[in-house]
Structures are given as structure tokens and as C-alpha cells.
N, CA, C and O atoms as a DFTB+ gen file, in Angstrom:
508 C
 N C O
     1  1      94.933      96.217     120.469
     2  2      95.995      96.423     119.505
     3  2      97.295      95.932     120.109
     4  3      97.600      96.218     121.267
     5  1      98.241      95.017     119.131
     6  2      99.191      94.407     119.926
     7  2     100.377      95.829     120.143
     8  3     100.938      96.538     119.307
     9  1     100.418      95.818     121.712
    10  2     101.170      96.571     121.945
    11  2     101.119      98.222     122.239
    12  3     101.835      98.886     122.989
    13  1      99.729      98.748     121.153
    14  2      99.786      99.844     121.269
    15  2      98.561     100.063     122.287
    16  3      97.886      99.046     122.451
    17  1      98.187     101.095     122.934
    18  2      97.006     101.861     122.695
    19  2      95.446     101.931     122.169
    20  3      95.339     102.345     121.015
    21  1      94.763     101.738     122.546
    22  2      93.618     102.387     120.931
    23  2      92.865     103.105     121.747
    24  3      92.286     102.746     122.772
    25  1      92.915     104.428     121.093
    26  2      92.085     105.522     121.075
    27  2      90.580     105.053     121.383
    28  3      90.201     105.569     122.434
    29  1      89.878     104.465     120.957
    30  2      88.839     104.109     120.564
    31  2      88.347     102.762     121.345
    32  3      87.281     102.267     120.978
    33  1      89.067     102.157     122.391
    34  2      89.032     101.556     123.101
    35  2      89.088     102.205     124.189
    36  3      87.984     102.203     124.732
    37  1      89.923     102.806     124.810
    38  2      90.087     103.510     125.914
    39  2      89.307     104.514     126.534
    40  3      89.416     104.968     127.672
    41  1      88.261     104.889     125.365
    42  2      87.793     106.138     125.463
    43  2      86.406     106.553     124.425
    44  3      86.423     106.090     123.284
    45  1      85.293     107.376     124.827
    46  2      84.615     107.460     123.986
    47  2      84.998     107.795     122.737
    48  3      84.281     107.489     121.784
    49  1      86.013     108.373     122.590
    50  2      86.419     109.095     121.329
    51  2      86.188     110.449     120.515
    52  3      86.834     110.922     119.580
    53  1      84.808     111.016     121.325
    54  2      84.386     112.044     121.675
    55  2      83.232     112.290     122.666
    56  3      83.128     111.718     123.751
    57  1      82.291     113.298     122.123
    58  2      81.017     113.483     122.852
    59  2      79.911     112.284     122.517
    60  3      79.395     111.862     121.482
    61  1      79.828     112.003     123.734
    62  2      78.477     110.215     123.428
    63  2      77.626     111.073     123.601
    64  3      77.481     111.950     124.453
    65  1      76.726     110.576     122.209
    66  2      75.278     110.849     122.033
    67  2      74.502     109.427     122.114
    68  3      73.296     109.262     122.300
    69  1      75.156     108.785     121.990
    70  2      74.459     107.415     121.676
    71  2      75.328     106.188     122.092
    72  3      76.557     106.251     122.081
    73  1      74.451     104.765     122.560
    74  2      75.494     103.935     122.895
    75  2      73.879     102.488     123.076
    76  3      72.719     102.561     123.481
    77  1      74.919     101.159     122.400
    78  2      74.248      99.889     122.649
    79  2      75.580      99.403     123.122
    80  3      76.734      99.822     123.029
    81  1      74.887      98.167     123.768
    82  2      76.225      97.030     123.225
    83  2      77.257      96.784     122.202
    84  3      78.379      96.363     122.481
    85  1      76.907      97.021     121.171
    86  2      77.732      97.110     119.700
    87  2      78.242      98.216     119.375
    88  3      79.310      98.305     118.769
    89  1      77.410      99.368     119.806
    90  2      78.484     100.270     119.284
    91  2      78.588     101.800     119.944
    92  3      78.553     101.942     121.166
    93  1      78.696     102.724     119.201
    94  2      78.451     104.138     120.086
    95  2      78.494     104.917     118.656
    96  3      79.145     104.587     117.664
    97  1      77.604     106.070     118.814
    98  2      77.812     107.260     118.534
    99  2      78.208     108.731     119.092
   100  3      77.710     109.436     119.969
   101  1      79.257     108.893     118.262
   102  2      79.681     110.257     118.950
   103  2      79.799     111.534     118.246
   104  3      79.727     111.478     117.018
   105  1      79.957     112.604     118.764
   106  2      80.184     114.010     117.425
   107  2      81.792     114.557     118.133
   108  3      82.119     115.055     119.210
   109  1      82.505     114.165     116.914
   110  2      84.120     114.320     116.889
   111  2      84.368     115.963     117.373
   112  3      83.483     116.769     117.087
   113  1      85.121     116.251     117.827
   114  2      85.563     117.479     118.224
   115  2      86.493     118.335     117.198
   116  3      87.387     119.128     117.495
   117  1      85.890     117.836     115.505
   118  2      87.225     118.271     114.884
   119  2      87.240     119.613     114.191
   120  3      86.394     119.943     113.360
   121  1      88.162     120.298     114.547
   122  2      88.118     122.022     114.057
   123  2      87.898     122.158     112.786
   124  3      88.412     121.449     111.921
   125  1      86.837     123.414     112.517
   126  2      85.986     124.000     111.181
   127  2      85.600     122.753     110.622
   128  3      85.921     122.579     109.446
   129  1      84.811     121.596     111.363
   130  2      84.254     120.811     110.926
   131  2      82.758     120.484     112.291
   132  3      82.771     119.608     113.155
   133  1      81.759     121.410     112.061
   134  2      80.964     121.328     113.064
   135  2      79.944     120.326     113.364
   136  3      79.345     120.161     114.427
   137  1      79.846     119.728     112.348
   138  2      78.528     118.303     112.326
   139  2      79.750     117.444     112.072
   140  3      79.697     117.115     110.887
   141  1      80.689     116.999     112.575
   142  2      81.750     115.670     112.414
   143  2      81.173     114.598     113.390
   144  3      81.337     114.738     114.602
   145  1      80.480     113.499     112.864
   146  2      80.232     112.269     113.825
   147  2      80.683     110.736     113.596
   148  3      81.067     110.380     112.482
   149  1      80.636     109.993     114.496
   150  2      81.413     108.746     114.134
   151  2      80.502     107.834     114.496
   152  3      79.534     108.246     115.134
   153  1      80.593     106.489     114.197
   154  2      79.752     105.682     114.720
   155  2      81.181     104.516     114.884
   156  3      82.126     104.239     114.145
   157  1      80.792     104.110     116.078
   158  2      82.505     103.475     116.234
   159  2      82.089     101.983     117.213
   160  3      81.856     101.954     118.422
   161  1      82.093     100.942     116.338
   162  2      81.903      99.389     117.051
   163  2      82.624      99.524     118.373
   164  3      83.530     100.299     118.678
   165  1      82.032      98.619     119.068
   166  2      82.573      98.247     120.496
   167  2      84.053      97.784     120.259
   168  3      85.146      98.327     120.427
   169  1      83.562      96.321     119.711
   170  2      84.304      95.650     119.604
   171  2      85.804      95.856     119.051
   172  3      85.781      96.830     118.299
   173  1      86.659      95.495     119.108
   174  2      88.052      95.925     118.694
   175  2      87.946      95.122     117.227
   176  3      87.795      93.911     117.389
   177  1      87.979      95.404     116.313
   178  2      88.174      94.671     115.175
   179  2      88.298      96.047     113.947
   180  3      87.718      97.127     113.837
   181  1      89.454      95.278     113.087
   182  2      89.815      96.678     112.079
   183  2      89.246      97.054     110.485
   184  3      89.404      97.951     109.658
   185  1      88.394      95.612     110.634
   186  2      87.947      95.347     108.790
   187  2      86.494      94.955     109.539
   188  3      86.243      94.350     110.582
   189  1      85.585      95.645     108.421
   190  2      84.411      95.888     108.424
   191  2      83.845      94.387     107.866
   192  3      82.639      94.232     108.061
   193  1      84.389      93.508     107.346
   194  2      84.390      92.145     106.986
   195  2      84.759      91.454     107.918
   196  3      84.657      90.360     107.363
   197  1      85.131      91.219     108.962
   198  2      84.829      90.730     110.404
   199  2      84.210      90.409     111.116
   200  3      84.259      89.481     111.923
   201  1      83.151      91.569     110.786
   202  2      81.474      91.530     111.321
   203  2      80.432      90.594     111.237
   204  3      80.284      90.430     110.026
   205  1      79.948      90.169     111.594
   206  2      78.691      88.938     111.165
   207  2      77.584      89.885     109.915
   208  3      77.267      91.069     110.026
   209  1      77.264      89.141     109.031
   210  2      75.795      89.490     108.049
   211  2      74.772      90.926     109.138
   212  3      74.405      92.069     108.868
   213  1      74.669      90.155     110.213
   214  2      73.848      90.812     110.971
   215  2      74.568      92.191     112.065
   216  3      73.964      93.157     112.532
   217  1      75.717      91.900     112.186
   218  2      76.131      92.989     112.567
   219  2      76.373      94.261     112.018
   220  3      76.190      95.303     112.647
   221  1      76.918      94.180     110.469
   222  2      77.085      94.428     109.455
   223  2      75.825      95.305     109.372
   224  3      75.775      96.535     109.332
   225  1      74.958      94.538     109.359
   226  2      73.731      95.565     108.871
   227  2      73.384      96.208     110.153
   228  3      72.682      97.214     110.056
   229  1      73.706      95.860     111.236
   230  2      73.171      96.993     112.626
   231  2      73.992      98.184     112.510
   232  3      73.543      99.268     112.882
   233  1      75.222      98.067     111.997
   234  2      76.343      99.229     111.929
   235  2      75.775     100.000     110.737
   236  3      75.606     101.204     110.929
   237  1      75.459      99.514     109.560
   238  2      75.575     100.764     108.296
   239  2      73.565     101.370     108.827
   240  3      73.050     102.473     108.640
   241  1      73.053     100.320     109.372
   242  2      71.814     101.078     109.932
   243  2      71.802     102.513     111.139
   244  3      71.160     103.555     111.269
   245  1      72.923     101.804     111.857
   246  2      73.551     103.080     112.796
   247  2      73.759     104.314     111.623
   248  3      73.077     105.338     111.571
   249  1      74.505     104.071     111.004
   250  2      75.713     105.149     109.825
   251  2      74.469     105.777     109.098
   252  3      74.651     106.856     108.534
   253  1      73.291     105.234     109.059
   254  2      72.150     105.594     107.815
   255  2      71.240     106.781     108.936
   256  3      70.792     107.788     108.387
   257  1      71.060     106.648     110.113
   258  2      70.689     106.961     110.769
   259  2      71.231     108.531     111.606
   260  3      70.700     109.573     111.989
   261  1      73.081     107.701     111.577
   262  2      73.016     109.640     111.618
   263  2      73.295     110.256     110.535
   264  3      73.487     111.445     110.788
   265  1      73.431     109.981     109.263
   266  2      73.109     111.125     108.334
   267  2      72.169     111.334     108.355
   268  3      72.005     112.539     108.547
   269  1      70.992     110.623     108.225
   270  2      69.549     110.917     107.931
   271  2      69.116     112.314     108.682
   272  3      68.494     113.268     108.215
   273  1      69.896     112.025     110.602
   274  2      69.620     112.846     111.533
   275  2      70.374     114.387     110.537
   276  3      69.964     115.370     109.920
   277  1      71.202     113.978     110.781
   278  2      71.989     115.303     110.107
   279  2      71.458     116.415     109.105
   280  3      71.526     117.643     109.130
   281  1      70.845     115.415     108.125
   282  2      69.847     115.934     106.656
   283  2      68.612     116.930     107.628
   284  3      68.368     118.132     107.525
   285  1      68.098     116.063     108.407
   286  2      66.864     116.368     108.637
   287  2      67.211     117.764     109.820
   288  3      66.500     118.769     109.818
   289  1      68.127     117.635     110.553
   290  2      67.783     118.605     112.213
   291  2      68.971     119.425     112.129
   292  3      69.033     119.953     113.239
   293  1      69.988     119.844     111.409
   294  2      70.608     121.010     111.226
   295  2      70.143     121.632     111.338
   296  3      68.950     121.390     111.153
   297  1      70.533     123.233     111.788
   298  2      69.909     124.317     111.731
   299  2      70.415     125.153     110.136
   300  3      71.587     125.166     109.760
   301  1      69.498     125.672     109.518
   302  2      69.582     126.147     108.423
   303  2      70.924     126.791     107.966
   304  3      71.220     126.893     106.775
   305  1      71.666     127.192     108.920
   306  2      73.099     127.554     108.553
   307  2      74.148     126.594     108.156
   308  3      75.099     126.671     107.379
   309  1      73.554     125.401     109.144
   310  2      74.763     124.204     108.548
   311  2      73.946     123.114     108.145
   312  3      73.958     121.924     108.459
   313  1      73.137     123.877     107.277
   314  2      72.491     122.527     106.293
   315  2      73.411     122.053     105.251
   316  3      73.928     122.949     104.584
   317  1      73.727     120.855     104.964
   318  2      75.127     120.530     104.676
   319  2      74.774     120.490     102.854
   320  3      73.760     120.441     102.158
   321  1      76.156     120.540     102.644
   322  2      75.725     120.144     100.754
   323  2      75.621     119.243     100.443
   324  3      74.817     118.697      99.687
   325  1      77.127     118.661     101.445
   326  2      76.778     116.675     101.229
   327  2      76.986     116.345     102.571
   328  3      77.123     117.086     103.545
   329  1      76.988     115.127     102.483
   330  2      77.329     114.619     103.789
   331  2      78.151     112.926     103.034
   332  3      77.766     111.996     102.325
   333  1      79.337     113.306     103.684
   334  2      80.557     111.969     103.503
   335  2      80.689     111.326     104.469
   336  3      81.151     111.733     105.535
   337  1      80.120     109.725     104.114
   338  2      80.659     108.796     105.261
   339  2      81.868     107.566     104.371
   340  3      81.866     106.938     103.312
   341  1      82.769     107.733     105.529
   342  2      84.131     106.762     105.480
   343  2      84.440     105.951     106.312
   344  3      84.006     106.081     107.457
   345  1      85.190     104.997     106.006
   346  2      86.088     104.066     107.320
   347  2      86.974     103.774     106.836
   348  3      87.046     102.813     106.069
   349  1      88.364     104.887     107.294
   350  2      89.316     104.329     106.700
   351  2      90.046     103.556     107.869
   352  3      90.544     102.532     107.399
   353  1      90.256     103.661     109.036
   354  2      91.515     103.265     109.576
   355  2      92.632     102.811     109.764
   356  3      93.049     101.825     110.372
   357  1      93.300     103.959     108.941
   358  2      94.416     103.409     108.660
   359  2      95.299     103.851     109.750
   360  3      96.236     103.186     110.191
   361  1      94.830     105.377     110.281
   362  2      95.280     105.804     111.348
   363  2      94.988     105.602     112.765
   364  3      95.724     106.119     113.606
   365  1      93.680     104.686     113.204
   366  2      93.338     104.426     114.314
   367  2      92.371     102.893     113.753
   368  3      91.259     102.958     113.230
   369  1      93.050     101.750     113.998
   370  2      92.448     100.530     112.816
   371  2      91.838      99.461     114.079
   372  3      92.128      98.346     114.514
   373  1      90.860     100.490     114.352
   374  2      89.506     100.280     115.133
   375  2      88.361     100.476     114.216
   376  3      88.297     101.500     113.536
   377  1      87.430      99.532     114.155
   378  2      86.443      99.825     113.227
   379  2      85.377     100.966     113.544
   380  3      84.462     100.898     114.365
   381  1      85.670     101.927     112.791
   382  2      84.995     103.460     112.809
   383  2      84.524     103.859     111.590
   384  3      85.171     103.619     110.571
   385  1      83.290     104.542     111.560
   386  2      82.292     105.368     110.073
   387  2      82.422     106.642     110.444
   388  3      81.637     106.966     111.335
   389  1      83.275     107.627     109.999
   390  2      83.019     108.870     109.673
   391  2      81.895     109.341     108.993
   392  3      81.678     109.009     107.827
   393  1      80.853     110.399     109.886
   394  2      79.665     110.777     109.179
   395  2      79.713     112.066     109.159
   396  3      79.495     112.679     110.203
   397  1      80.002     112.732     107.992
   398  2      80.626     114.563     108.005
   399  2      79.552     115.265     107.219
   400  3      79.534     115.044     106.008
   401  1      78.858     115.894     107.614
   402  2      78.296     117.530     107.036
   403  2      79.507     118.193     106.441
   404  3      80.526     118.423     107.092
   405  1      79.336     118.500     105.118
   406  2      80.589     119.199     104.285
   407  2      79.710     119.816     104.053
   408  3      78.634     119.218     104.055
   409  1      79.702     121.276     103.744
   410  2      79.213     122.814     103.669
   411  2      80.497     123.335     102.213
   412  3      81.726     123.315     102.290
   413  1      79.718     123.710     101.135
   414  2      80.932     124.457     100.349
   415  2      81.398     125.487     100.679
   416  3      81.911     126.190      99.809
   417  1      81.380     125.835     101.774
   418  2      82.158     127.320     102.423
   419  2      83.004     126.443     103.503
   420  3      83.600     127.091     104.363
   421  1      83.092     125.233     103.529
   422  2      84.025     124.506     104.642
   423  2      85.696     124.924     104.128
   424  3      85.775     125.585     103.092
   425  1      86.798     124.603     104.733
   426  2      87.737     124.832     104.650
   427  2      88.396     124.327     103.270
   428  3      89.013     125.032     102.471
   429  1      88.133     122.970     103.170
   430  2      88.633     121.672     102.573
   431  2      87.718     121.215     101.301
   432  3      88.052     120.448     100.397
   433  1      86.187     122.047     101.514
   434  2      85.220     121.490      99.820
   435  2      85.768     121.904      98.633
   436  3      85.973     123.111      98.506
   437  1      86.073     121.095      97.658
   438  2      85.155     119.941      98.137
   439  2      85.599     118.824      97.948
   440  3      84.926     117.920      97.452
   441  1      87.411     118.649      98.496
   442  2      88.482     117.559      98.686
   443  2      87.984     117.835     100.420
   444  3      87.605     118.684     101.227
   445  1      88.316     116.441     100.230
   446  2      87.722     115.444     101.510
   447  2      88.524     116.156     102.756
   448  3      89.465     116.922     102.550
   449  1      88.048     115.820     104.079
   450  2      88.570     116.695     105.257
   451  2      90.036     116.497     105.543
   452  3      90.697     117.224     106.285
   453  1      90.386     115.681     105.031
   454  2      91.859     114.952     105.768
   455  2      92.752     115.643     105.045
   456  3      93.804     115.960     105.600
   457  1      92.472     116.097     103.371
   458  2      92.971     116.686     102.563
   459  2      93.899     118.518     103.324
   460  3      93.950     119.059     104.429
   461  1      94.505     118.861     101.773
   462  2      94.921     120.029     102.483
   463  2      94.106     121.152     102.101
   464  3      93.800     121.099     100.910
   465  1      93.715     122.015     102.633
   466  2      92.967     123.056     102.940
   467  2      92.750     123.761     101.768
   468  3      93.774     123.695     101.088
   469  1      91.837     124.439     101.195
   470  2      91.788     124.913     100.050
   471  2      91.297     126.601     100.210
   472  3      90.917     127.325      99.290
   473  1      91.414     126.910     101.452
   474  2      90.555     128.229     101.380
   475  2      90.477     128.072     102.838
   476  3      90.386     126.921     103.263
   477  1      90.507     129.416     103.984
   478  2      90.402     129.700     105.335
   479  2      89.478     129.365     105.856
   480  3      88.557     129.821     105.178
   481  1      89.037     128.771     106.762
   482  2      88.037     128.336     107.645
   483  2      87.074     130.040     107.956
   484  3      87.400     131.107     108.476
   485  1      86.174     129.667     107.500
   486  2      85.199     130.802     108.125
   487  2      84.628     130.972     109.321
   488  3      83.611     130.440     109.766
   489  1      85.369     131.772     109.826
   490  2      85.382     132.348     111.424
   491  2      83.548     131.890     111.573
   492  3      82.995     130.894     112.039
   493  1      83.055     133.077     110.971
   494  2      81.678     133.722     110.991
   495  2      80.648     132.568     111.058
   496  3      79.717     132.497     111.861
   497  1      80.928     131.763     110.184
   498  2      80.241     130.299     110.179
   499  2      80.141     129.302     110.952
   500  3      79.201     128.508     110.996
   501  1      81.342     129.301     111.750
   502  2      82.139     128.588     113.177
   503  2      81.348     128.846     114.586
   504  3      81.050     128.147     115.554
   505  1      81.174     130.126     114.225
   506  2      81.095     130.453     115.834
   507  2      79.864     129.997     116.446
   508  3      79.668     130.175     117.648
């Protein structure tokens, strides 16, 4: 990034569960959001149209892969209602897939996480 920083360069970005050449998976550290994972290209590039045909499809195969995980190996408490994947970067414009377990007892269901809060984070559910 000219000039700045990137998060996402510098650093796993969270907990590595996973890693090729191309890319990494990680599970985000983000509060009253307990299944938050990313799948985040190596490469520095900010538009998902950048990518080659074939890269393209190794990444949304990554992204298909951890929801699938998600659907399938939750434990029955945070079996999710949906599960939302995004790439926005507008705030860190490193190419990244948000892959979120949303629970309707989450803070924020069932406006998206970034949104403002609609109801208290459940302690009980958290812990």
C-alpha cells in the first residue's frame, strides 16, 4: 500500500488455521462474533478482478470450504442461522472474504456485523 501499512500484509491477521502459497485462512478475533473467519490472498491486490480465471476460482473454493466447515462442525450451540460471506475492503483494501456464523441471538441479527447493534451481546452464549 503506497505509503501506508497493511494489516494483512504484515501479519496473519489473526489465528492461522490454514495457509498455501495463495492464500491463508484465519478465525478473526472479533467480539460476540465467535465463528468470524477470513480467507485473505497472499498477494497484495484490492479487487477481486485482479485475480487470474484460475485464481479466482482457488479463492471462492477456499471461501466455499470454510463455510461448508462451519455448517458441518459447529458445536450445536453455535450452529449458525446463516452464514455471511463479504469482501468489502474498503477499510483494509487487501483482498479479504469475510466468512461469519450469524446466530439470531447475535448482537447485530440480523443487520450485518459492521452495523449498529440491535440488542446486547449474550454473555451466556459467549462464554
Amino acid at each position: 500500500m503506497a505509503g501506508r501499512a497493511c494489516p494483512l500484509c504484515d501479519g496473519p491477521g489473526g489465528t492461522l488455521l490454514a495457509a498455501s502459497p495463495q492464500l491463508r485462512v484465519i478465525r478473526a478475533a472479533e467480539t460476540g462474533f465467535p465463528a468470524f473467519y477470513r480467507v485473505v490472498w497472499t498477494q497484495h491486490v484490492a479487487e477481486f478482478s485482479a485475480l487470474t480465471s484460475a485464481e479466482r476460482q482457488a479463492c471462492m473454493e477456499a471461501v466455499a470450504c470454510v463455510e461448508r466447515a462451519l455448517l458441518d462442525h459447529l458445536p450445536a450451540a453455535l450452529a449458525p442461522t446463516k452464514i455471511n460471506l463479504a469482501a468489502l475492503g474498503n477499510m483494509v483494501p487487501h483482498l479479504h472474504w469475510h466468512v461469519i456464523a450469524r446466530h439470531d441471538w447475535d448482537s447485530h441479527f440480523p443487520a450485518p456485523v459492521w452495523a449498529a447493534p440491535v440488542r446486547p451481546a449474550p454473555a451466556d452464549r459467549l462464554a
